[in-house]
N, C-alpha and C positions, 0 to 999 in steps of 0.2 A: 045904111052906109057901112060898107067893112072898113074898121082900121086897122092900117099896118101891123105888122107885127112888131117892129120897133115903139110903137106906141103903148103894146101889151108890155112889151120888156119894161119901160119905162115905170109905167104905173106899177107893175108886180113889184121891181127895186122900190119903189117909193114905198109902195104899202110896208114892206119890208124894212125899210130903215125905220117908219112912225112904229113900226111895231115895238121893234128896240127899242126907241125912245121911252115908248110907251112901260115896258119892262123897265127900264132905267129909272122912270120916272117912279113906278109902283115903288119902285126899291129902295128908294132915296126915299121918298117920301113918307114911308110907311112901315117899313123895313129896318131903318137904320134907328135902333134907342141905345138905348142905356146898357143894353146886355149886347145887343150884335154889333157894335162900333167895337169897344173890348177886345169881341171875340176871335175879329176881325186882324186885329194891330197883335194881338197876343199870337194868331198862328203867322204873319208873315211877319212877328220877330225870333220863331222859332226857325223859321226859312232862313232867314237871314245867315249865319255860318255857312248853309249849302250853296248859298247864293254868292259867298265868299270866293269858294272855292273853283265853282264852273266858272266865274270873271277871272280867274288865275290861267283858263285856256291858253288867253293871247298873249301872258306878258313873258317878255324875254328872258331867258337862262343860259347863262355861258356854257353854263357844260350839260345843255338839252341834247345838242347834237352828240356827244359822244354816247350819253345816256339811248340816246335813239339806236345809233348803231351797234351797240355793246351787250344793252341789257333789255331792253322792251320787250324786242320779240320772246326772250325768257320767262318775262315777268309774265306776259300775253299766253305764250303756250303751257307754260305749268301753271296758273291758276286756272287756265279750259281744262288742262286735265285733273286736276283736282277737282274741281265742278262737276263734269263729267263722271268721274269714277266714283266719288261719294256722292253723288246726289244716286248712281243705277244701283249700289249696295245698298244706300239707305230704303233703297225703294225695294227693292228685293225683301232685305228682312223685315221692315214697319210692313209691307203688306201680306206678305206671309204668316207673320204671325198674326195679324189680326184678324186676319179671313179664320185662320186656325182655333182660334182662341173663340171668336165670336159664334161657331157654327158648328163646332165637334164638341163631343165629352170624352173625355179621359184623363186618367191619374194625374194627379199634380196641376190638372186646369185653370184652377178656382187661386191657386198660388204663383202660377206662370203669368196668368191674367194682371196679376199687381206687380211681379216682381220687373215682367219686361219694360217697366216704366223707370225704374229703378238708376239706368244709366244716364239722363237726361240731368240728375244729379252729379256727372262728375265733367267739369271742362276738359273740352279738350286738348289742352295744353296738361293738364295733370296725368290725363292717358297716355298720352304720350310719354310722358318723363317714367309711366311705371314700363311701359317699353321699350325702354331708353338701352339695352343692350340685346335688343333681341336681331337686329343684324349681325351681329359678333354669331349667332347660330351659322349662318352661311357663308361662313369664313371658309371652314375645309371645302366646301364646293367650288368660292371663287379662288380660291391657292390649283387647284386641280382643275378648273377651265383657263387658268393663266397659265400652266403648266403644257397639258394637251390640247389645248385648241388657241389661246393667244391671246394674245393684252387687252386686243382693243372689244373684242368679244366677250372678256370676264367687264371690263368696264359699260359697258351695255346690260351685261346683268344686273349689274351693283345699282346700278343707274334704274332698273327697272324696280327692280327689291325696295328698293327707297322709297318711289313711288306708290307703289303696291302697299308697303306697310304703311305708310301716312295716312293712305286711301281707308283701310279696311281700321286705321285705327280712326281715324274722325267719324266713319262712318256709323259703325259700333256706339257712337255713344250722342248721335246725332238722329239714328233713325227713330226714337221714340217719339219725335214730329208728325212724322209719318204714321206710326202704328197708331198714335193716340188719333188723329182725325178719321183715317183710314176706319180704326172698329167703331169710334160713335157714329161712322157712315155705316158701316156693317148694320149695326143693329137698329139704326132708324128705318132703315128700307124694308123692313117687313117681311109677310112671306106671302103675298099674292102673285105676285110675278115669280116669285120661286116655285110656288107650287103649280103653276099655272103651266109652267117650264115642263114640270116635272108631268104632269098627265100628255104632253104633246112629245114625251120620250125623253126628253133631256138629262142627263145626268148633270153628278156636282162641280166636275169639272166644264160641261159645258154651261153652265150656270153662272158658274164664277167668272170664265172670259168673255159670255156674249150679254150676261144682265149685272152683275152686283158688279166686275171693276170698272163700265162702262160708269153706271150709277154712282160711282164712289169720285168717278174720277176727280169734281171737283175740289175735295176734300183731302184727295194725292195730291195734286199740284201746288195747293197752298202749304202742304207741309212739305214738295220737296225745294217750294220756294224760299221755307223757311229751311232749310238744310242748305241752300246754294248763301244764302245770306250770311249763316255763322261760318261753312266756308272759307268766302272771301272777309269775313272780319277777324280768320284765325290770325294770330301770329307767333302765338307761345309754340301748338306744332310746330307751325310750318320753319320755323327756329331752329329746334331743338333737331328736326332732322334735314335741316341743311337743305329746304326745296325754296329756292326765291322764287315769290312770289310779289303781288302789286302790294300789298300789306306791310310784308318785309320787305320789299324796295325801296316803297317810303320811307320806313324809319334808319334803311340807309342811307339814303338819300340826302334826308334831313338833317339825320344826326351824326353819321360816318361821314359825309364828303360835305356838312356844313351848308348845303344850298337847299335852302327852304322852296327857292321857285321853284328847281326840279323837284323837289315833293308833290308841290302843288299842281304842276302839270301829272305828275301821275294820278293822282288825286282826279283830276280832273278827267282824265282817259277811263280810270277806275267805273264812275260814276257813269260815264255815259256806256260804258259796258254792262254795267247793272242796268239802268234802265233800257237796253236796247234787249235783255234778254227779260226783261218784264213787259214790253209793247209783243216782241215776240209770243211770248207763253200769252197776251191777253187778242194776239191777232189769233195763233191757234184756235182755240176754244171759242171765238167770235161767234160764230155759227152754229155751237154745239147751244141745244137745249135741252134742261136735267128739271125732271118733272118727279116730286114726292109724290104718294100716292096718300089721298087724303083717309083718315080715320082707319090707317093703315095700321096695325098691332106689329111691336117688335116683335121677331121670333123667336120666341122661348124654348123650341124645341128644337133641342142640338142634336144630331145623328150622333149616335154612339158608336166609337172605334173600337177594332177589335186588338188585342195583344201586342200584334205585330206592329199595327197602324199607330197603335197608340204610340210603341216605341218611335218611330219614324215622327211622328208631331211633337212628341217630347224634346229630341234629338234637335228638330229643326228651329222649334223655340228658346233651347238652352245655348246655340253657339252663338246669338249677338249677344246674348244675356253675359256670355262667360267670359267675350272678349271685352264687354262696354262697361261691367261693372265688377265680377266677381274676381278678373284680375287683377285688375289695377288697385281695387280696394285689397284684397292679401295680401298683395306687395307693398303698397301704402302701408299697413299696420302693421307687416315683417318688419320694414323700416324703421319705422315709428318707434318697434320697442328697441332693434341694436340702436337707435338714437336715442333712447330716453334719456340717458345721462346727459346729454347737451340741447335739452327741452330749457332748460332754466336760462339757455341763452335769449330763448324766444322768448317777450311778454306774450303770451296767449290771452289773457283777459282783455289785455288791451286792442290786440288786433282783431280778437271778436265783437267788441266793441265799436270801434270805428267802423267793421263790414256791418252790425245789425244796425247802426247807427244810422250808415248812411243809406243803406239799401230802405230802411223804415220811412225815414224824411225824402228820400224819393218814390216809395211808392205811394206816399199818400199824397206829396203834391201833384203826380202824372194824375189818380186818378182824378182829385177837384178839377184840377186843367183841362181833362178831357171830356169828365160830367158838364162844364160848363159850357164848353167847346162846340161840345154834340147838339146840349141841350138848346143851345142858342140858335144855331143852324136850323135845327128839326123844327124847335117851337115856332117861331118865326119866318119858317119856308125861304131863308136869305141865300140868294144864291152866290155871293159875295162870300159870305162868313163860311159857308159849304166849302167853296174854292180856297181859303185861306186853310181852312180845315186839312185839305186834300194837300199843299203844299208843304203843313206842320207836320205831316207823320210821314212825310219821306223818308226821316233821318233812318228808320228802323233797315231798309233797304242800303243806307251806308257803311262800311266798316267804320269801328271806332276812331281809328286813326287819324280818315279821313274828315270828320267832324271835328276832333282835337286842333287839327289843323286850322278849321274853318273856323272855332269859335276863338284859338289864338289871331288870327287876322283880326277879326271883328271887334275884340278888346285890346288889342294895338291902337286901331284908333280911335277905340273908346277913350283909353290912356291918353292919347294926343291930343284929345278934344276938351277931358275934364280933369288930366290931372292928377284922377282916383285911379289908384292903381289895385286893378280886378285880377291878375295872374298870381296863381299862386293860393287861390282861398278854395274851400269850402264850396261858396257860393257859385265859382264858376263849375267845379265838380259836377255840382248837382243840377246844372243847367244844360252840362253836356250831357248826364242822363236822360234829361226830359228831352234833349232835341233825338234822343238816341233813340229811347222807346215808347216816348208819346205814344206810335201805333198800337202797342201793346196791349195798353189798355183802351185804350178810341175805336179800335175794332170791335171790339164783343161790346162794348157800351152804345156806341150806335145801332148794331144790331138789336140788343134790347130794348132801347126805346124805340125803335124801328118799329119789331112786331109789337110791343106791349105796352107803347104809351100813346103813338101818335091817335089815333082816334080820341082815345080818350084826353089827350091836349085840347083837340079841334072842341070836343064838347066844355071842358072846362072856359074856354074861350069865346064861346057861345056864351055860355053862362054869366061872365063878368068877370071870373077868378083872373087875379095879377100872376104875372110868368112864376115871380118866386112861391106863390102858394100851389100853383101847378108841380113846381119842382122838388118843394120839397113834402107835398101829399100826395101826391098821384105818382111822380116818377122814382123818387129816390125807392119807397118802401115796395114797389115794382122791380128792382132792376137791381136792391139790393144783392142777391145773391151773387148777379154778375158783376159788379163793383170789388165786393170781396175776392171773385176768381179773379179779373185785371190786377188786381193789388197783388195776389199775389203770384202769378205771372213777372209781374216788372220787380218785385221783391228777388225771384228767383233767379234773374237775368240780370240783376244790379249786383248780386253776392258776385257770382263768377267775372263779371265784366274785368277783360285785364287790357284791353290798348287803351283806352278812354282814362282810365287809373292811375298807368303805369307816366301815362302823358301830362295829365291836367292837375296830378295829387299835388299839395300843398309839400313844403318841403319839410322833411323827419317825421311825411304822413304814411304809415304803413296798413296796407289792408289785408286780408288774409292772402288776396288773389297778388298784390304785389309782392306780398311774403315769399307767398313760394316760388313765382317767378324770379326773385332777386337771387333767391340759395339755389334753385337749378342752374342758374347762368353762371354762380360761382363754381360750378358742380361738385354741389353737396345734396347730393340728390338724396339722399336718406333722411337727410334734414328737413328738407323738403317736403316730408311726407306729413309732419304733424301740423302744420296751417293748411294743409291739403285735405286733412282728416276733418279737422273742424268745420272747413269750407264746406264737405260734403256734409256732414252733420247736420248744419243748418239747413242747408237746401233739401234734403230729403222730407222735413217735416211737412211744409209746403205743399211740395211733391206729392205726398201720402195722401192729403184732403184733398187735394183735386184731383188725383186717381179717385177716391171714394165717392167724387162727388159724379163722375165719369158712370160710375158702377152703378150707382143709381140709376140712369138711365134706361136697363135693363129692365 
């Protein structure tokens, strides 16, 4: 007897929903202890501020409308071209030099190799302030296109100049995202398919477009993802040279015209522009497949450049170097000394203190949160606590701003409901850290137990071992080394943080990064230079061991 075909539709739904159930029920049932319940409530209370803010969509603002027709499309079109423009510079010099650096020999190699990591050490609000008069250069140009050609055409220059300098100054000290992933992809890839290239005619130029950037590609996009990201979380730049953007909308918005809703609607536009240019980049690549090649040896054997060539690779690896670190820091330390006499206004011990202070007690609490996080998910296969996981490390893709915003809503009606009043401490400080860069360290921590623990979970699990003697014998002395790189990652990224700081700090709380923002905005820009100096001091040390630890790889 044949049956209908609505009778197959039937049955197929049905088996389909018992499946589910069935799913649901493994999950509840077996899934849910002592560690994955936790894991669970901990990342969708990390959620929670973002979840603030996209509910702020619908609610009403008296003066949305003006804001809509006035300033949006501004905020919209110069933050795409900022995006735009420094994410194609960053990509131009991180990969430039790393193809360069990873694959050639010549003079100065082995020192170019460390130093081009060197800018990634200075925010880019602090670059910016040591360029703080280098429009004043293009003065006699726009007097002389205002002169012979007209008003509205030198204002089209000025207007583009502006642009262009922001660009090239974020970018400069932003592409060492890119260089750094871009060469640990260089030098994993081996040399079989280069060589392989190379007996079928190929040269090094056609090598590099049709096999290694193809290859690398992965490892470009995450770091020009991580360049689109600090980007839209500038706002010391974008400030200082006068480009509104959604970042600095905000905290006009906010704090110049007093309406928190219309923050939070841009807030809310903000975010869904981030994630629609992250569904974007992750529908591109959909269909790409990137395949290592196993027991593959890096290539140690770099072509040797001749005189000329060398000059020309030298050349090309010295101008982000010169623009991202070796300026800004001369000018910073020119300053520094005509300011020394008005150093003693600064407490310096103290502001270095509250920045190692705070940055130390957040990055040890990110990494426990996200060892536990991971470990909970992985060991236990929950796909719940996975999910909770995936919604905790969004904050990294938010500007700071936009979080400040979300976790002041949230402890509003925290206040309302108990009473305790949480604005203003410490404790929410370092709470908008953790919603901020959780991912930071939850990315390279999952990957580690990823490749290097789960088998050997599944066996300790077999065996009778309890989760906490799995975690802290088998995973922890596993994965320590990445533990140490996440720490200090989110260590590096907590020193520099200025909208999250400048918003959430406690009151007559000063950090180095609020320091110097406060004396630029007074414009006492040479003052400026010495919390600027320290800032980078700190953060370079850091910097240094996880380049070295990079080099190792080799």
């Amino acid at each position: 007897m044949i049956k209908p075909a609505g009778s197959k539709l039937g049955v197929g739904l049905s088996n389909s929903i018992i499946k589910i159930f069935r799913i649901l029920r493994q999950e509840f049932l077996f899934k849910l202890n002592f560690w994955t319940i936790p894991a669970f409530l901990i990342g969708l209370f990390i959620f929670i501020p973002m979840a603030e803010v996209l509910s702020s969509l619908t609610t009403y603002s008296s003066n949305w409308t003006h804001l809509k027709d006035t300033v949006l499309f501004s905020y919209l079109s110069n933050s795409l071209i900022l995006i735009i423009g420094t994410a194609s510079f960053s990509l131009i010099f991180g990969v430039s030099c790393a193809w360069i650096v990873s694959n050639y020999t010549f003079r100065f190699r082995k020192i170019l190799e460390w130093l081009l990591v060197l800018p990634l050490a200075i925010p880019t609000y602090i670059s910016a302030y040591a360029y703080f008069d280098i429009l004043e250069l293009f003065n006699p140009l726009l007097i002389w296109i205002r002169t012979n050609i007209g008003f509205e055409i030198m204002q089209l220059v000025n207007n583009s100049l502006v642009y262009l300098v922001t660009i090239l100054v974020m970018a400069s000290v932003l592409y060492p995202y890119i260089y750094l992933l871009a060469r640990a992809s260089f030098i994993r890839q081996g040399k079989q398919l280069s060589d392989a290239a190379r007996t079928l005619g190929h040269n090094s130029k056609s090598i590099f477009w049709k096999i290694a950037l193809p290859m690398a590609r992965p490892a470009i996009v995450a770091g020009m993802s991580l360049v689109i990201m600090e980007t839209l979380n500038d706002y010391g730049a974008v400030k200082h040279f006068g480009v509104p953007t959604f970042t600095s909308g905000i905290f006009r918005t906010w704090l110049g015209m007093g309406d928190l809703t219309g923050a939070l609607r841009l807030s809310g536009i903000l975010m869904l522009l981030i994630f629609s240019l992250l569904i974007f980049e992750k529908k591109l690549r959909s269909r790409s497949k990137y395949h290592e090649i196993l027991n593959s040896k890096p290539s140690s054997e770099k072509k040797l450049l001749n005189k000329n060539k060398s000059i020309i690779a030298i050349c090309c690896c010295s101008i982000p170097l010169v623009l991202g670190f070796f300026i800004p820091v001369s000018r910073m330390i020119s300053w520094a000394w005509i300011s020394r006499n008005s150093a003693s206004d600064l407490d310096g011990i103290e502001l270095i203190g509250n920045s190692l202070g705070l940055a130390t007690i957040t990055s040890l609490t990110i990494v426990a949160i996200a060892t536990f996080l991971v470990f909970s998910a992985r060991y236990y296969k929950s796909a719940i606590t996975y999910f909770s996981n995936r919604l905790a490390i969004l904050g990294y893709s938010i500007p700071g701003a936009v979080i400040a915003i979300g976790i002041l809503l949230f402890v509003a009606q925290v206040n309302h409901l108990t009473n305790y009043v949480l604005t203003g401490s410490l404790y929410l400080l370092i709470f908008a850290y953790i919603v901020r860069y959780l991912a930071v360290a939850w990315q390279p921590i999952n990957a580690g137990i990823e490749s290097n623990c789960d088998s050997l979970n599944h066996a300790s699990q077999t065996l009778g071992s309890s989760a906490y003697t799995s975690l802290t014998r088998v995973n922890l002395p596993l994965i320590k080394d990445t533990i140490i790189t996440a720490g200090l990652l989110v260590f590096i990224d907590t020193v520099k943080e200025l909208p999250l700081t400048l918003i959430l700090r406690p009151f007559n709380f000063e950090t180095l990064s609020t320091a110097t923002f406060d004396l630029s905005s007074q414009a006492q820009i040479a003052e400026s230079s010495i919390p600027a100096l320290y800032m980078i001091m700190i953060v370079l040390a850091p910097l240094i061991f996880l380049n070295y630890r990079l080099e190792n790889i080799e």
